[in-house]
N, C-alpha and C positions, 0 to 999 in steps of 0.2 A: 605575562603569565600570572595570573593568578594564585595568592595563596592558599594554601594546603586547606584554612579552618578559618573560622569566622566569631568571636564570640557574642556574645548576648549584650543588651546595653543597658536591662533597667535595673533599679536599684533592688539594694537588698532588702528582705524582709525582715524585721526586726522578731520576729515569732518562729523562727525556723529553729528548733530542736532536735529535727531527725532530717537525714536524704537517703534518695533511693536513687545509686547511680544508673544508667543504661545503655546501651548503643542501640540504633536502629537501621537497619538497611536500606539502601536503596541506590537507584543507578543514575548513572547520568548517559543518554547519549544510545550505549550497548553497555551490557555485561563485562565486567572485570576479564572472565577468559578469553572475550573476544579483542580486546584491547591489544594492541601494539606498546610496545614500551613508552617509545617519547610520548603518546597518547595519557598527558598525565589530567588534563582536565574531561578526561573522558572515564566512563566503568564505575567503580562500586562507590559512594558516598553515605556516612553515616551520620547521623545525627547523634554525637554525645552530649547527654542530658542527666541534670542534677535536677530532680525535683523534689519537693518537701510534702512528703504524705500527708499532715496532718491538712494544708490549706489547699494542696494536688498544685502549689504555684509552682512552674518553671523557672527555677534561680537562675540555671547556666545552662549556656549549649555552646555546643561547637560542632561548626559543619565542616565535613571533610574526611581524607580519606582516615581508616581507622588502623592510626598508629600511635608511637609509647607517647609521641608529644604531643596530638591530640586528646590524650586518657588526661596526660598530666598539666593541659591547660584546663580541661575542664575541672579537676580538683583544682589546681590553683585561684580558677575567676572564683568557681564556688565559696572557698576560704577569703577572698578579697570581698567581694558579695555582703559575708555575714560577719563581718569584722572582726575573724579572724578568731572567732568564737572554737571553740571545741562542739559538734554536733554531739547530743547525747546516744544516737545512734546510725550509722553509716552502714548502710547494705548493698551489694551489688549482685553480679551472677558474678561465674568463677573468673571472668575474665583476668590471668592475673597482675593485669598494668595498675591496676587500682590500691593492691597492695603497696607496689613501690610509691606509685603517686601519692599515696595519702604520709605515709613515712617520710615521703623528703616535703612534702607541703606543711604537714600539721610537727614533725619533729626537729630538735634541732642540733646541730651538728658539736661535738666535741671531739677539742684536741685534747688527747692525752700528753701531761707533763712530762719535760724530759728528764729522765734520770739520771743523767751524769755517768752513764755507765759504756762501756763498750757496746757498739751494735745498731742495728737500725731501729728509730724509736719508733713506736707504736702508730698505726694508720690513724686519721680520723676517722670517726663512727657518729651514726644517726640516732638517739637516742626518741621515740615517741614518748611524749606523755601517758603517763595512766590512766587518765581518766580518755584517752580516743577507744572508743570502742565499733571495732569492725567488723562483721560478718557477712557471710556467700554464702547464696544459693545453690543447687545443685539439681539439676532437673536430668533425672534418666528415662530416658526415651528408650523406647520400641517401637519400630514400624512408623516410624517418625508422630508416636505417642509418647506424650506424656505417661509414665508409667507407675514413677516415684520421685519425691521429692527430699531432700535431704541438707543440710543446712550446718555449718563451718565458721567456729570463729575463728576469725583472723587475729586480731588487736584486741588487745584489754583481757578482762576477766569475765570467768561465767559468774559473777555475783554483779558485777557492771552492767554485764546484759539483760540479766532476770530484773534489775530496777529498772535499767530502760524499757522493757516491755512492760513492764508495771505501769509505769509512769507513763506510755505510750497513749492517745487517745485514741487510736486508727488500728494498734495491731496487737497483737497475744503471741506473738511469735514471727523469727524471721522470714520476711518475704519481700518481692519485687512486685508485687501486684499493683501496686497504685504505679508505678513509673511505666508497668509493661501495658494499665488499661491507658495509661494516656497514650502511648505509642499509637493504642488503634484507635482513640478519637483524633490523633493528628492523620492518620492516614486516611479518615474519614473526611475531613475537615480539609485535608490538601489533595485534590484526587491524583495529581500527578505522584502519589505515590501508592497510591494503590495496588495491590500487587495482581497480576497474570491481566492486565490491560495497557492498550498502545497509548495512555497519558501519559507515559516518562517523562522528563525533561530531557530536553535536546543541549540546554547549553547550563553550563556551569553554574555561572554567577546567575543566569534566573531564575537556578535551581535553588542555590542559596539565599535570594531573596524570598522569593516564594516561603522557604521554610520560616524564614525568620519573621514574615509577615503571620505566618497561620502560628506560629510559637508565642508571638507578641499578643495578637488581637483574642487567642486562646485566656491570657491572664489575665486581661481586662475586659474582654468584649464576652467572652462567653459563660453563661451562667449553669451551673453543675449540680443536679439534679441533688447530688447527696450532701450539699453543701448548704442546701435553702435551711433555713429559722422558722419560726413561728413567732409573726410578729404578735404585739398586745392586744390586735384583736383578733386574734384566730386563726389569719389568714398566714398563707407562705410567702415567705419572702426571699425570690433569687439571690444569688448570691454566688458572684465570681471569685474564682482562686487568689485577686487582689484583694479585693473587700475579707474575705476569710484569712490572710496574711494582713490586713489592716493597713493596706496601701492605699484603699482610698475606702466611701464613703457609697461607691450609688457603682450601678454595672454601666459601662462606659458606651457608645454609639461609634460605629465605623467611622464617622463623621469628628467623633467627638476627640476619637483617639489619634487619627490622620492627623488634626489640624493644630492637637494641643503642642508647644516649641518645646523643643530638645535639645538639649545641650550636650555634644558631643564630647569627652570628655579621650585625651589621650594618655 
């Protein structure tokens, strides 16, 4: 049996300042309602995903069903990822595994001293840093519309936030656009995830490959329109979500990215 999630393998980007958490649906096989219990490699499969707006790179993912330990692996590779850095700003939609995840990932635990008195001493507690600053989206539908948007801090302070959007290159205010347009150029990019067509994945683990192939060759192999420079003479110059995170130098060949050796690391 396979397990539940799978995460990401490549390094971290040393330019990563903000992320945009998110999940993405999709199925393996049938539909979660159609599913039988012991049917656990079968039905709904998410992809959670850390990506960083400003370079649109894919930090972390984890594929699998969408539970509190898949939220809190993907905050955790995230924070291993970017060594462990404090993001100057974290957004997500309401989902609220991401609160807890980010508190026991980014904060750190304290026992309270004993006092020498009668009684039971004090639990320990989670203390976050001040400087993590967190906020959620809020999107009110009608008629399965988009209607109104509305937006929640979590962590930190409204004077925290108002700098990091200052300081932001990519936004003026909280949102998930950049993680929710990548969702539909992966769905674009992968068609077995396309939605209301018979390409589903049938089995599991090809499903998780498959993802983690179109995730990978996405940060290397493919060049992003809003990302191109203008070189010294005039002309545009591509430019992939690695090169824009400064991971590498030149947009990479299917060939080039297949064949380059990897070091598995546990």
């Amino acid at each position: 049996m396979p397990s539940n999630s799978t995460t990401s393998s490549w390094l971290f980007p040393p330019t990563t300042n903000e992320v945009q958490f998110d999940e993405k649906w999709d199925f393996v096989g049938k539909k979660e309602k159609n599913c039988e219990p012991e049917e656990r490699t079968h039905g709904d499969c998410w992809d959670h995903v850390a990506l960083d707006p400003e370079s649109r790179l894919v930090v972390s993912l984890v594929v699998g069903k969408r539970t509190e330990d898949a939220t809190h692996e993907l905050v955790g590779d995230f924070h291993r990822r970017t060594g462990g850095r404090v993001m100057r700003l974290m957004t997500s939609d309401e989902y609220p595994v991401y609160a807890s995840a980010i508190r026991d990932t980014y904060g750190h635990v304290v026992t309270p001293p004993r006092t020498g008195r009668p009684g039971r001493p004090r639990n320990p507690y989670t203390v976050v840093p001040p400087q993590v600053t967190y906020a959620t989206v809020h999107k009110k539908r009608e008629n399965n519309r988009v209607v109104g948007v509305s937006t929640r801090l979590v962590l930190g302070t409204a004077v925290a936030l108002a700098l990091a959007l200052v300081a932001s290159a990519v936004s003026t205010v909280v949102n998930t656009c950049f993680v929710e347009r990548h969702n539909g150029t992966d769905r674009n990019r992968c068609s077995r995830k396309v939605r209301k067509t018979y390409a589903f994945s049938k089995d599991w683990q090809t499903h998780r490959a498959a993802t983690k192939f179109s995730y990978l060759s996405y940060n290397f192999c493919w060049p992003v329109r809003t990302l191109r420079v203008k070189g010294e003479d005039g002309r545009w110059r591509a430019r992939t979500p690695a090169m824009a995170a400064k991971l590498t130098d030149h947009v990479w060949s299917l060939r080039e990215w297949l064949t380059f050796p990897a070091v598995q690391r546990k």
